[in-house]
PDB file with SEQRES, HELIX, SHEET and CRYST1 records, atoms N, CA, C and O in Angstrom:
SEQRES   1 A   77  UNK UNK UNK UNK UNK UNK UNK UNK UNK UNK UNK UNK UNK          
SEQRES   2 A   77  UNK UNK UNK UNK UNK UNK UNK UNK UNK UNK UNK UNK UNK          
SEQRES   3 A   77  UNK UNK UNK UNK UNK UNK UNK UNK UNK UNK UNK UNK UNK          
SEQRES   4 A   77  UNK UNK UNK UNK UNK UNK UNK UNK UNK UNK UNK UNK UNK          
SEQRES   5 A   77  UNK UNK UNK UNK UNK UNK UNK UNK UNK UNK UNK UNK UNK          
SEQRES   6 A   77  UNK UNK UNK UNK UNK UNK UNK UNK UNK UNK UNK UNK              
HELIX    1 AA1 UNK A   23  UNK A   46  1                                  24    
HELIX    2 AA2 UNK A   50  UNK A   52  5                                   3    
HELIX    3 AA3 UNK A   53  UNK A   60  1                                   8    
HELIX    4 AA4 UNK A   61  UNK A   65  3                                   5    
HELIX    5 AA5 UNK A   66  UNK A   75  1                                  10    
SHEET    1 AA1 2 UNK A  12  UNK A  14  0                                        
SHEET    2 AA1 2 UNK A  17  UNK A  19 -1                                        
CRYST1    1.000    1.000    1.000  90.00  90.00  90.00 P 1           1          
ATOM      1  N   UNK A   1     149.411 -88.587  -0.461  1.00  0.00           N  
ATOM      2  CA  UNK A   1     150.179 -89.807  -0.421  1.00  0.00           C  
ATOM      3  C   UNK A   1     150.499 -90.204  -1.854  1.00  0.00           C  
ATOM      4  O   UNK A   1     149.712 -90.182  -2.800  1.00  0.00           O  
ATOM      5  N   UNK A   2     152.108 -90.668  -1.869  1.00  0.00           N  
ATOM      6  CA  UNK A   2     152.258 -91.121  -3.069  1.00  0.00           C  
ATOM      7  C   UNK A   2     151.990 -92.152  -3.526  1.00  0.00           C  
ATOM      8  O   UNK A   2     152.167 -92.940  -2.597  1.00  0.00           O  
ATOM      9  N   UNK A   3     151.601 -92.805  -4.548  1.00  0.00           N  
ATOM     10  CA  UNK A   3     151.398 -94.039  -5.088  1.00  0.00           C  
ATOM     11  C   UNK A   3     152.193 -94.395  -5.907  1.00  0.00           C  
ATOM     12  O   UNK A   3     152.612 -93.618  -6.765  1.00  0.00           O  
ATOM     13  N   UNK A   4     152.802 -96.405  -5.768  1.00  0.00           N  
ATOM     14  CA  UNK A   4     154.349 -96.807  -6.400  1.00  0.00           C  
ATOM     15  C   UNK A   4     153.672 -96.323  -7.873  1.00  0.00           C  
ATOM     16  O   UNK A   4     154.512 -95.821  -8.620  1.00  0.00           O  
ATOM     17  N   UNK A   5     152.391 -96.380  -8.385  1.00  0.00           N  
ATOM     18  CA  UNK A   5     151.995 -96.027 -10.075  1.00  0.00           C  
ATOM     19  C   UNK A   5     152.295 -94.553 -10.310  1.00  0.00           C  
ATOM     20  O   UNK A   5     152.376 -94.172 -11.477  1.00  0.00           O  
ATOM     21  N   UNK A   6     152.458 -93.739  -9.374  1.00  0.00           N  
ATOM     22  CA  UNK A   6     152.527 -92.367  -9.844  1.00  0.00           C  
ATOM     23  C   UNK A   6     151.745 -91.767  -9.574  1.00  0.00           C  
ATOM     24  O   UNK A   6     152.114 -90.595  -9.644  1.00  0.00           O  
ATOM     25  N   UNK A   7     150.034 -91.914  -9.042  1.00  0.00           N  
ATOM     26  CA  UNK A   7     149.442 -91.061  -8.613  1.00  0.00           C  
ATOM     27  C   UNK A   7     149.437 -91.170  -7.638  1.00  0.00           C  
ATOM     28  O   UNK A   7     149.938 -91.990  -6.868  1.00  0.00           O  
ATOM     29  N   UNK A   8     148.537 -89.880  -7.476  1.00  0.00           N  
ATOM     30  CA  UNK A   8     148.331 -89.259  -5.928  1.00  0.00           C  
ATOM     31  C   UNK A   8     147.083 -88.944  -5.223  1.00  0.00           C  
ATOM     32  O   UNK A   8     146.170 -88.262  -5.689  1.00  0.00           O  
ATOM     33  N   UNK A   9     147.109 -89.391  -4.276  1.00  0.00           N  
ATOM     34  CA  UNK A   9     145.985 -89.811  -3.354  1.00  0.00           C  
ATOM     35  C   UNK A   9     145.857 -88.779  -2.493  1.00  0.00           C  
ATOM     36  O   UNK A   9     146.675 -87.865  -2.597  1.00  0.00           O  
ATOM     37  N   UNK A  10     144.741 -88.695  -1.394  1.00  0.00           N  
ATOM     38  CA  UNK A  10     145.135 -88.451  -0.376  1.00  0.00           C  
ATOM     39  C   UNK A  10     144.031 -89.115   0.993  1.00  0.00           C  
ATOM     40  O   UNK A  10     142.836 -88.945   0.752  1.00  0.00           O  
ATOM     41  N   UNK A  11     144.224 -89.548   1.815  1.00  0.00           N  
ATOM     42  CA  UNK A  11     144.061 -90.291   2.785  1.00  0.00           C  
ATOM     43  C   UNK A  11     143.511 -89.517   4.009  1.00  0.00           C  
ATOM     44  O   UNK A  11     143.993 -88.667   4.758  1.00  0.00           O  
ATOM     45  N   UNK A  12     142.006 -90.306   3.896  1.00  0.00           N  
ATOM     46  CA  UNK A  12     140.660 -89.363   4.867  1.00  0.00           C  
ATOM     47  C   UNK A  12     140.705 -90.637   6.563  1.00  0.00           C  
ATOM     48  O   UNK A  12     140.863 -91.847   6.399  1.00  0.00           O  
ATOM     49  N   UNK A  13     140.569 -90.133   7.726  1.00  0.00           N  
ATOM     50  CA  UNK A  13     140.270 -90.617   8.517  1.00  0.00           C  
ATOM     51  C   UNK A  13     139.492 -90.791   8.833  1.00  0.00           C  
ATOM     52  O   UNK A  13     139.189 -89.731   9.380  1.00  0.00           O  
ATOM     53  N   UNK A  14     138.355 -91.746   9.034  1.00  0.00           N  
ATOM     54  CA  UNK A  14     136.823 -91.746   9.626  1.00  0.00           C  
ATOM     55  C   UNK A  14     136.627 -92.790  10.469  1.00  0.00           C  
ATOM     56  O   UNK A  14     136.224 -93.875  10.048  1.00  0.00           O  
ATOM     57  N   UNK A  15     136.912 -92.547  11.829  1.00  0.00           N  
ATOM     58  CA  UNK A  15     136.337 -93.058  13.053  1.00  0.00           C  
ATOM     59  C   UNK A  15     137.791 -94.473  12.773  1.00  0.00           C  
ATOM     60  O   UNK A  15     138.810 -94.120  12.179  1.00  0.00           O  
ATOM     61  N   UNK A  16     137.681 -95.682  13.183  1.00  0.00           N  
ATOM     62  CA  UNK A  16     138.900 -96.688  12.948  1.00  0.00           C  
ATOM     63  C   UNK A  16     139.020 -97.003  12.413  1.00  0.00           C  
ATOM     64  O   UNK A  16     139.647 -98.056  12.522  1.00  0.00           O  
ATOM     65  N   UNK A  17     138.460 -96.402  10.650  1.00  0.00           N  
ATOM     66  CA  UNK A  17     139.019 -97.176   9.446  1.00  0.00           C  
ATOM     67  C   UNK A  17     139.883 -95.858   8.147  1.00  0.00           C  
ATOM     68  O   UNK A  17     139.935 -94.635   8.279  1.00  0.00           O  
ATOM     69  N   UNK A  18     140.031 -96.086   7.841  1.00  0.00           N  
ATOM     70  CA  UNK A  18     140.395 -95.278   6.258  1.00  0.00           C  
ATOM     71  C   UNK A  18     140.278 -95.320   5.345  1.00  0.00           C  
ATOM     72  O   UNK A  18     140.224 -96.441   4.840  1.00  0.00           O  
ATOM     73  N   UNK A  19     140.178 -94.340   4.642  1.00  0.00           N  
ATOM     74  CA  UNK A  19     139.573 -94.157   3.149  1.00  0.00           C  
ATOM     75  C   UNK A  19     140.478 -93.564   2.706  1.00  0.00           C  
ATOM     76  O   UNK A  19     141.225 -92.795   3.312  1.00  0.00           O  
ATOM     77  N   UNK A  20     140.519 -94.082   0.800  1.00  0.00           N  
ATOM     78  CA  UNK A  20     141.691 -93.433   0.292  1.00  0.00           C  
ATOM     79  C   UNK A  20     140.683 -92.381  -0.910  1.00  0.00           C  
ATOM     80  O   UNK A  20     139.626 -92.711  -1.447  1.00  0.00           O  
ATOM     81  N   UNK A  21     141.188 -91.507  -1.015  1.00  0.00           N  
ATOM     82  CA  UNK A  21     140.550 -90.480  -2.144  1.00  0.00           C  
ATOM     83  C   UNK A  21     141.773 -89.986  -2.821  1.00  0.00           C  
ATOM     84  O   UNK A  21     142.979 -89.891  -2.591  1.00  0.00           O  
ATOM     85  N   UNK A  22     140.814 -89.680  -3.878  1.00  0.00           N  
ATOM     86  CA  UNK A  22     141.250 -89.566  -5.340  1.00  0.00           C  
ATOM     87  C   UNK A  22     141.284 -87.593  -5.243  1.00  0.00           C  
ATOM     88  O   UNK A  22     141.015 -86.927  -4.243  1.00  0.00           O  
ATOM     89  N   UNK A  23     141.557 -87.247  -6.149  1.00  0.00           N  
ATOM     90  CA  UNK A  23     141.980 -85.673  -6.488  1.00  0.00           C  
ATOM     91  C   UNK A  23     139.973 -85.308  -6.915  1.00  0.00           C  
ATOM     92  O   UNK A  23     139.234 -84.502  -6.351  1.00  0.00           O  
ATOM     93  N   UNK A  24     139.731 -86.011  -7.770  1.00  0.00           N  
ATOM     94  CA  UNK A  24     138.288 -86.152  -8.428  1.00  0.00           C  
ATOM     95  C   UNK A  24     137.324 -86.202  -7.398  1.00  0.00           C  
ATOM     96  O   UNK A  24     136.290 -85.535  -7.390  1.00  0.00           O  
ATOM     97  N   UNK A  25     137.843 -87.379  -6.120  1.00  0.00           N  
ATOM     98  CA  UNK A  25     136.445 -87.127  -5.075  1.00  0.00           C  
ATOM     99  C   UNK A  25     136.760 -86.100  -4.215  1.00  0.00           C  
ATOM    100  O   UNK A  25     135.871 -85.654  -3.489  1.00  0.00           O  
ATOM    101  N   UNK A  26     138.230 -85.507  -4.160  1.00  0.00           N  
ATOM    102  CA  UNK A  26     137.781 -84.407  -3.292  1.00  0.00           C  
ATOM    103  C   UNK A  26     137.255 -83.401  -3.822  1.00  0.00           C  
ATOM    104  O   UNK A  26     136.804 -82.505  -3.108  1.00  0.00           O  
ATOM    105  N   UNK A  27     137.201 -83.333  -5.188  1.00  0.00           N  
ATOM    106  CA  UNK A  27     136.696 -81.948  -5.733  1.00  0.00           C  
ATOM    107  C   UNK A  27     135.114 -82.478  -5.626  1.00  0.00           C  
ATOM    108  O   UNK A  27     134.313 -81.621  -5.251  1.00  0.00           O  
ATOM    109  N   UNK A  28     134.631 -83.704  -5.897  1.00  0.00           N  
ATOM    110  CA  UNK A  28     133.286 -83.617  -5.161  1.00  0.00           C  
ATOM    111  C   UNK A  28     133.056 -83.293  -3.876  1.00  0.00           C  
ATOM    112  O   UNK A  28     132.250 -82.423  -3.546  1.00  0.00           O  
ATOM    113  N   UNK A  29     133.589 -83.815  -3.259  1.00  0.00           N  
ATOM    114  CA  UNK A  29     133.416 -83.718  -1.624  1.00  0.00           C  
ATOM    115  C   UNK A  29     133.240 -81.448  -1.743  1.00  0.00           C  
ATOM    116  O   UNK A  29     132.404 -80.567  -1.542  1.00  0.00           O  
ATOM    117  N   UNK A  30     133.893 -81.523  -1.947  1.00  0.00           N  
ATOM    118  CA  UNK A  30     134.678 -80.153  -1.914  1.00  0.00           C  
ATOM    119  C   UNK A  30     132.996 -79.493  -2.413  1.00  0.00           C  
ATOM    120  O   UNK A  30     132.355 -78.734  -1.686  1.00  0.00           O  
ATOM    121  N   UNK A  31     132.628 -79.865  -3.457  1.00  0.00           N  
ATOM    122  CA  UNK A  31     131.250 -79.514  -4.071  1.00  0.00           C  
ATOM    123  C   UNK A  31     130.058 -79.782  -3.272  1.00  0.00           C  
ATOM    124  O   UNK A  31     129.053 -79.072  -3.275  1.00  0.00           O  
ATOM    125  N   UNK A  32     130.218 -80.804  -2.616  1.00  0.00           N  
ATOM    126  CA  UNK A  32     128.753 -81.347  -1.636  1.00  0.00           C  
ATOM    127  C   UNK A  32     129.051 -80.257  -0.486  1.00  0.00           C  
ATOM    128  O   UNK A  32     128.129 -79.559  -0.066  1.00  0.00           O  
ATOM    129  N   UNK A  33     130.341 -80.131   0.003  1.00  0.00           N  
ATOM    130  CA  UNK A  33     130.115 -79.473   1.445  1.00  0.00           C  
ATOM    131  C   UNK A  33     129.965 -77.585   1.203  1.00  0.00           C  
ATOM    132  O   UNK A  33     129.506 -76.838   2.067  1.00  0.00           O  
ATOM    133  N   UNK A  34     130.348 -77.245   0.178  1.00  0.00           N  
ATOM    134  CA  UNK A  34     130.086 -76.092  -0.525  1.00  0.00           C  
ATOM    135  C   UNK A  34     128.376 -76.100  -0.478  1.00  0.00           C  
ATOM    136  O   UNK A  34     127.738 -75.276   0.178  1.00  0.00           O  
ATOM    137  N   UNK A  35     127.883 -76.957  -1.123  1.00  0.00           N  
ATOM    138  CA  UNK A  35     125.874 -76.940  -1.603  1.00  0.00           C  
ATOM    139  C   UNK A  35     125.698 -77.037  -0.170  1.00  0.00           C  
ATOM    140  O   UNK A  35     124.934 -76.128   0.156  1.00  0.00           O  
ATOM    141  N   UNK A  36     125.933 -77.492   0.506  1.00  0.00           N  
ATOM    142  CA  UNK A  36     125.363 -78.348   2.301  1.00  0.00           C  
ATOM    143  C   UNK A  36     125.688 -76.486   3.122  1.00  0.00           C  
ATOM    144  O   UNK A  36     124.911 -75.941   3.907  1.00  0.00           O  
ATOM    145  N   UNK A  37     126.866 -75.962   2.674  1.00  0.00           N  
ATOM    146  CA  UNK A  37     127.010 -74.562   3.669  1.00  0.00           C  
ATOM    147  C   UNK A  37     125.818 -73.921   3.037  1.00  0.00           C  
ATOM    148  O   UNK A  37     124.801 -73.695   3.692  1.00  0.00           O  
ATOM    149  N   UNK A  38     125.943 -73.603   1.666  1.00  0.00           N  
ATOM    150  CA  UNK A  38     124.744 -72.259   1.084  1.00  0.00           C  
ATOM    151  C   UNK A  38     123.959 -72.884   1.519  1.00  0.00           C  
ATOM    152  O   UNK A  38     123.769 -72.318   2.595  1.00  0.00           O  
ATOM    153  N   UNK A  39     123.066 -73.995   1.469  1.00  0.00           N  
ATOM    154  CA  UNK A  39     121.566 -74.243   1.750  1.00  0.00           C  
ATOM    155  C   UNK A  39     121.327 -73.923   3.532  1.00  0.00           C  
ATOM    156  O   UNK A  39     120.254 -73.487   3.949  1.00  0.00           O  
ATOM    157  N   UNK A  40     122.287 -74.164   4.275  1.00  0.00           N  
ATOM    158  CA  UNK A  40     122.228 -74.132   5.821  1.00  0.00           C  
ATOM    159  C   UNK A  40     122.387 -72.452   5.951  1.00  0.00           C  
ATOM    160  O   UNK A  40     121.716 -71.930   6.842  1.00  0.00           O  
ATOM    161  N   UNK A  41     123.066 -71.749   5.282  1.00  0.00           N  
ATOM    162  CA  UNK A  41     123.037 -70.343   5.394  1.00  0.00           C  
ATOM    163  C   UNK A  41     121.557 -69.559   5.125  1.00  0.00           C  
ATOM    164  O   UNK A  41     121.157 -68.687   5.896  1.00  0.00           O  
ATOM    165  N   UNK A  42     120.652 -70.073   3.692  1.00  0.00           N  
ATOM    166  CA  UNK A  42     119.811 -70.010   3.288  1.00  0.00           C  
ATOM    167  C   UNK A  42     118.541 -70.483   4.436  1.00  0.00           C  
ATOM    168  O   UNK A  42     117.566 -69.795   4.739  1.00  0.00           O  
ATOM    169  N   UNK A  43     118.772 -71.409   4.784  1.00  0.00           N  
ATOM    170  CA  UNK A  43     117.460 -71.712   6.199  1.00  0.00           C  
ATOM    171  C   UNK A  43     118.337 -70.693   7.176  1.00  0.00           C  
ATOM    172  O   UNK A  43     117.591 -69.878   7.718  1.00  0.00           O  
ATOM    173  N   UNK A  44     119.794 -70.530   7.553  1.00  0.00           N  
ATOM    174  CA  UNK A  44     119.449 -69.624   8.698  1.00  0.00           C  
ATOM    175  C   UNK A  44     119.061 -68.093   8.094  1.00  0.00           C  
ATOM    176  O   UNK A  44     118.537 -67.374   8.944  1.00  0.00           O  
ATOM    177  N   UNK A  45     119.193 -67.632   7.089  1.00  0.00           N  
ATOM    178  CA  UNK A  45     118.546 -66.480   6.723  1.00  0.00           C  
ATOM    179  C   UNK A  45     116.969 -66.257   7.151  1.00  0.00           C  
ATOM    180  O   UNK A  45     116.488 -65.253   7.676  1.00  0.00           O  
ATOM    181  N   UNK A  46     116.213 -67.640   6.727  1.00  0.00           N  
ATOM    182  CA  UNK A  46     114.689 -67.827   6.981  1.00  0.00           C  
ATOM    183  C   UNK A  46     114.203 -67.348   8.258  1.00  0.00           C  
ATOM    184  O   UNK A  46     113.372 -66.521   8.634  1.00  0.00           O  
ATOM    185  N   UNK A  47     115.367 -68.513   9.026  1.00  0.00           N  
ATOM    186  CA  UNK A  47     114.657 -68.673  10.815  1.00  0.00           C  
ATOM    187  C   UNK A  47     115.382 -67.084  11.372  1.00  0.00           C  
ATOM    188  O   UNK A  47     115.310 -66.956  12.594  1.00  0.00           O  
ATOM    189  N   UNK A  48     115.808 -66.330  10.897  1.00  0.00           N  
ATOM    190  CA  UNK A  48     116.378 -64.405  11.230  1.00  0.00           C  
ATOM    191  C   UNK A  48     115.408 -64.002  10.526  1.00  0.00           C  
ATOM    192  O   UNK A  48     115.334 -62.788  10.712  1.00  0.00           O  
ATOM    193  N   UNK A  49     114.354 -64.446   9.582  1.00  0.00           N  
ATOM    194  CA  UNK A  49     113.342 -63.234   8.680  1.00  0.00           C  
ATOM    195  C   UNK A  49     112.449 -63.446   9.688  1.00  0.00           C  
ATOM    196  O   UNK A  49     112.019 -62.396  10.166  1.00  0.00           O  
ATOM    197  N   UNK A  50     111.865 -64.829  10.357  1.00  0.00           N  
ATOM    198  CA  UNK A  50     110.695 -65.075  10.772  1.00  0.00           C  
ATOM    199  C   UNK A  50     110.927 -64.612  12.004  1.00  0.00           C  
ATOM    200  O   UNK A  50     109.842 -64.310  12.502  1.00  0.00           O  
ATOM    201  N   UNK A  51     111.955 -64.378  12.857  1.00  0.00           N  
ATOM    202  CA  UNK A  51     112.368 -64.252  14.046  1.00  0.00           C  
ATOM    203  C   UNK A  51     112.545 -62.747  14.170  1.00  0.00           C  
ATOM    204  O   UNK A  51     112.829 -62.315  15.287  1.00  0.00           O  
ATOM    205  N   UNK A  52     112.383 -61.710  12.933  1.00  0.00           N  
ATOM    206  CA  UNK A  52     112.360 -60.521  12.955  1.00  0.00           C  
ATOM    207  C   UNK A  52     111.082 -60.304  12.484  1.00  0.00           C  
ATOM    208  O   UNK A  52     110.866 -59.096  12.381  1.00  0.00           O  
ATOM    209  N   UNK A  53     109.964 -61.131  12.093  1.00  0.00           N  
ATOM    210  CA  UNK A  53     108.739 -60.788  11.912  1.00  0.00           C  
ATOM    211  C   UNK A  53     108.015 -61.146  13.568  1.00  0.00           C  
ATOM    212  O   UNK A  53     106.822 -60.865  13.680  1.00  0.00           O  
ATOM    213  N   UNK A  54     108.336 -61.416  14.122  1.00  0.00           N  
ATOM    214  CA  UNK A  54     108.013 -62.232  15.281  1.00  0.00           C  
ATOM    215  C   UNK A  54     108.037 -60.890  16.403  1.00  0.00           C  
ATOM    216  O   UNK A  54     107.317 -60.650  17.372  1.00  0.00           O  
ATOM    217  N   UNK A  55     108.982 -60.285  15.918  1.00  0.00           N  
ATOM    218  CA  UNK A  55     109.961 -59.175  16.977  1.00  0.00           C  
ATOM    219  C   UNK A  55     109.084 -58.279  16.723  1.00  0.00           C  
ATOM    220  O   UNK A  55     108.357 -57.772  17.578  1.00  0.00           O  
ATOM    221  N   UNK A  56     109.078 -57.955  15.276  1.00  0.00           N  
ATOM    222  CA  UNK A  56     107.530 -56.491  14.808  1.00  0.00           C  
ATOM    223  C   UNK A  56     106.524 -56.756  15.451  1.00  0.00           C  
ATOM    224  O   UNK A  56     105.863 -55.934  16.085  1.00  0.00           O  
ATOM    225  N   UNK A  57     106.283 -58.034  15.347  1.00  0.00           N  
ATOM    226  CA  UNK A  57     104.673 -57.903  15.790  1.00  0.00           C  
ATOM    227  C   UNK A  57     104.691 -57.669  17.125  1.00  0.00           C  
ATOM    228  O   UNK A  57     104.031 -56.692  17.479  1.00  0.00           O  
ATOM    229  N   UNK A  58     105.269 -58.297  17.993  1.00  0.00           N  
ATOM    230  CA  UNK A  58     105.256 -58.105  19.346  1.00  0.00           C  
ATOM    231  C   UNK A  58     105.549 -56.807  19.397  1.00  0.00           C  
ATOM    232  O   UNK A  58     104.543 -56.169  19.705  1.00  0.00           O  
ATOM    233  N   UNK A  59     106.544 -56.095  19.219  1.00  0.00           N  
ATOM    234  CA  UNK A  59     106.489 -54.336  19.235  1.00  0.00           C  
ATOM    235  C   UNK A  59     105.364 -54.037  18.760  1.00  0.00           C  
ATOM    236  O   UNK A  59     104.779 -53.417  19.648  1.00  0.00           O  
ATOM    237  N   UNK A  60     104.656 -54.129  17.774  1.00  0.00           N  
ATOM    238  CA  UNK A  60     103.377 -53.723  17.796  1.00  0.00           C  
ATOM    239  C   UNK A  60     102.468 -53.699  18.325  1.00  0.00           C  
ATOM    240  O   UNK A  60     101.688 -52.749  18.395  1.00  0.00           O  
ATOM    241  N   UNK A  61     102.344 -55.041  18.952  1.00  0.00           N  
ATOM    242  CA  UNK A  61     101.378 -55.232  19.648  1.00  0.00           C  
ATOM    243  C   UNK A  61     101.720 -54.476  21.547  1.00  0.00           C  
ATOM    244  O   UNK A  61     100.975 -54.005  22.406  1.00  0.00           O  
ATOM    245  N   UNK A  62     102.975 -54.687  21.475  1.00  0.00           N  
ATOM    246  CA  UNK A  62     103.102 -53.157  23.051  1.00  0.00           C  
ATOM    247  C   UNK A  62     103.409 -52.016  22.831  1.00  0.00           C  
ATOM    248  O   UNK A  62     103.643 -51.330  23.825  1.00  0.00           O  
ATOM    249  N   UNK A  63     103.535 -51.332  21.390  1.00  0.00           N  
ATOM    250  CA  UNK A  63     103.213 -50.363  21.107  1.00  0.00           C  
ATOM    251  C   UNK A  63     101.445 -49.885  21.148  1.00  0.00           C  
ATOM    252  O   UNK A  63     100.995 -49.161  22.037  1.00  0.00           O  
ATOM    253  N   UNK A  64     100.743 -50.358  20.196  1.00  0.00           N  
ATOM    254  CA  UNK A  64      99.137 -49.951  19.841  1.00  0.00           C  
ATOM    255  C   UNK A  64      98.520 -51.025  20.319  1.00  0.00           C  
ATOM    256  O   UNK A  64      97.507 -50.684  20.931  1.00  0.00           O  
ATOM    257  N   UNK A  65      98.695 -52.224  20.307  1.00  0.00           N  
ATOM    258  CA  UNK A  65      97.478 -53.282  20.706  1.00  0.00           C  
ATOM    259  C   UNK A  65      96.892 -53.190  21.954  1.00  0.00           C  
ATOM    260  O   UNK A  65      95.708 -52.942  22.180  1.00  0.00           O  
ATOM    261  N   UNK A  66      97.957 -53.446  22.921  1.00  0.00           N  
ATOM    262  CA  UNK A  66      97.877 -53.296  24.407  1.00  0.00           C  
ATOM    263  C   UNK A  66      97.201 -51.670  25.097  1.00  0.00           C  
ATOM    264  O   UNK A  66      96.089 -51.616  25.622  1.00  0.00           O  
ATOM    265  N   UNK A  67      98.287 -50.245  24.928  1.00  0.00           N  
ATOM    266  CA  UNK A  67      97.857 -48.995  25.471  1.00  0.00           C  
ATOM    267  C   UNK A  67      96.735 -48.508  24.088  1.00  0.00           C  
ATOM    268  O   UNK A  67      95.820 -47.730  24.361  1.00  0.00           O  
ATOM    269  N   UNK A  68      96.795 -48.705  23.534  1.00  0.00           N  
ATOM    270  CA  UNK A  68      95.409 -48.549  22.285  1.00  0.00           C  
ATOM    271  C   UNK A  68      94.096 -48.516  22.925  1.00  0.00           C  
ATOM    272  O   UNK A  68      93.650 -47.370  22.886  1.00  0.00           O  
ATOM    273  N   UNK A  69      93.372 -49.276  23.453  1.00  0.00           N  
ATOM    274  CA  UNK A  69      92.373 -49.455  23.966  1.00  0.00           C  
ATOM    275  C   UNK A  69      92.203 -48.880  25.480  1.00  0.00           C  
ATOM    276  O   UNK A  69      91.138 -48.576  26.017  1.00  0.00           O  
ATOM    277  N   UNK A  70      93.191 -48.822  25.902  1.00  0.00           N  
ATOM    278  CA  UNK A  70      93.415 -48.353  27.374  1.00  0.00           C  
ATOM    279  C   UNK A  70      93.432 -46.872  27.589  1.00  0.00           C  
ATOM    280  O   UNK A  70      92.954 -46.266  28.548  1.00  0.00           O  
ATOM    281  N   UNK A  71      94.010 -46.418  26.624  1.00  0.00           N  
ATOM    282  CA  UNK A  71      94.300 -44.649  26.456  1.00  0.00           C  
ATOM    283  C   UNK A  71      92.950 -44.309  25.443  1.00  0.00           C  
ATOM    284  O   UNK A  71      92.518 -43.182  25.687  1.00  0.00           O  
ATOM    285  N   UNK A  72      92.424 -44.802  24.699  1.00  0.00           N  
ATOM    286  CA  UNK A  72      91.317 -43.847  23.621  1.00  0.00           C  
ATOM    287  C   UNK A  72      90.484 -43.924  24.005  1.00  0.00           C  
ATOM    288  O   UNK A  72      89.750 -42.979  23.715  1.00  0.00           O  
ATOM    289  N   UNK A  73      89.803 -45.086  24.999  1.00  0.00           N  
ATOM    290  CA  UNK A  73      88.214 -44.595  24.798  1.00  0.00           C  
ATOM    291  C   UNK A  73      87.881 -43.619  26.165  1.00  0.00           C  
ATOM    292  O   UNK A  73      86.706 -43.328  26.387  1.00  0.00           O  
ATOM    293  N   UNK A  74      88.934 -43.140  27.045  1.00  0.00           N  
ATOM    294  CA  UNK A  74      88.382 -42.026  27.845  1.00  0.00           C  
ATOM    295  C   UNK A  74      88.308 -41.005  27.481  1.00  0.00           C  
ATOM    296  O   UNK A  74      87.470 -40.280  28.018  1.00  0.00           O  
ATOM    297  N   UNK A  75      89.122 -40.482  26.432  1.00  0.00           N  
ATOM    298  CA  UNK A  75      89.290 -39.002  25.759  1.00  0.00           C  
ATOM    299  C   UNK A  75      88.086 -39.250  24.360  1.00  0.00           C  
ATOM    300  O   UNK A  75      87.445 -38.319  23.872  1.00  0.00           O  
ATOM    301  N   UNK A  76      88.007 -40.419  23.990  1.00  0.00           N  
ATOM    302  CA  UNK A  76      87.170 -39.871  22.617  1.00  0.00           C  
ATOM    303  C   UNK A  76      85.585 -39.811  22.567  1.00  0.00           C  
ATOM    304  O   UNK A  76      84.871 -39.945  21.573  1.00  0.00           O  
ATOM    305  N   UNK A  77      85.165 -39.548  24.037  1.00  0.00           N  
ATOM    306  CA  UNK A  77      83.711 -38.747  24.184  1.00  0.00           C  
ATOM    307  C   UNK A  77      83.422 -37.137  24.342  1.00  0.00           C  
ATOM    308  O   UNK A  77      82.267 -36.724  24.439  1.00  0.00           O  
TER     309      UNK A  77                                                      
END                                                                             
C-alpha cells in the first residue's frame, strides 16, 4: 500500500482488525518465522531419533530377548 508521504507499507489481516507494517517488520517477521521453522524441524528430528531408538529396541527385543531364552537352554546341555 501506498502512502500520500511516499512510503510503502504493507497491510496484515488479523482476525477483525488490521495492522499496518513497515518493509523493516516484515523482514523481522520474516526472521522470527524462519528461527520458529528450524527449531520445530530440529524437535521433529529428535521425536524420529527417539522413535527410531524405540523401533531397535523392540526389534531386539523379538529378535534375542523373547526366542533367546526359549531356544538355548534345551540344546546347551
Amino acid at each position: 500500500m501506498d502512502r500520500p508521504n511516499g512510503t510503502i507499507g504493507y497491510m496484515l489481516r488479523v482476525g477483525t482488525g488490521k495492522v499496518f507494517l513497515s518493509a523493516g517488520d516484515l523482514a523481522r517477521l520474516n526472521h522470527v518465522i524462519r528461527f520458529e521453522l528450524h527449531s520445530a524441524h530440529r524437535i521433529h528430528l529428535l521425536i524420529w531419533a527417539i522413535q527410531l531408538l524405540i523401533l531397535c529396541a523392540l526389534a531386539w527385543l523379538l529378535a534375542y530377548g523373547i526366542p533367546g531364552p526359549l531356544f538355548v537352554y534345551p540344546w546347551s546341555y
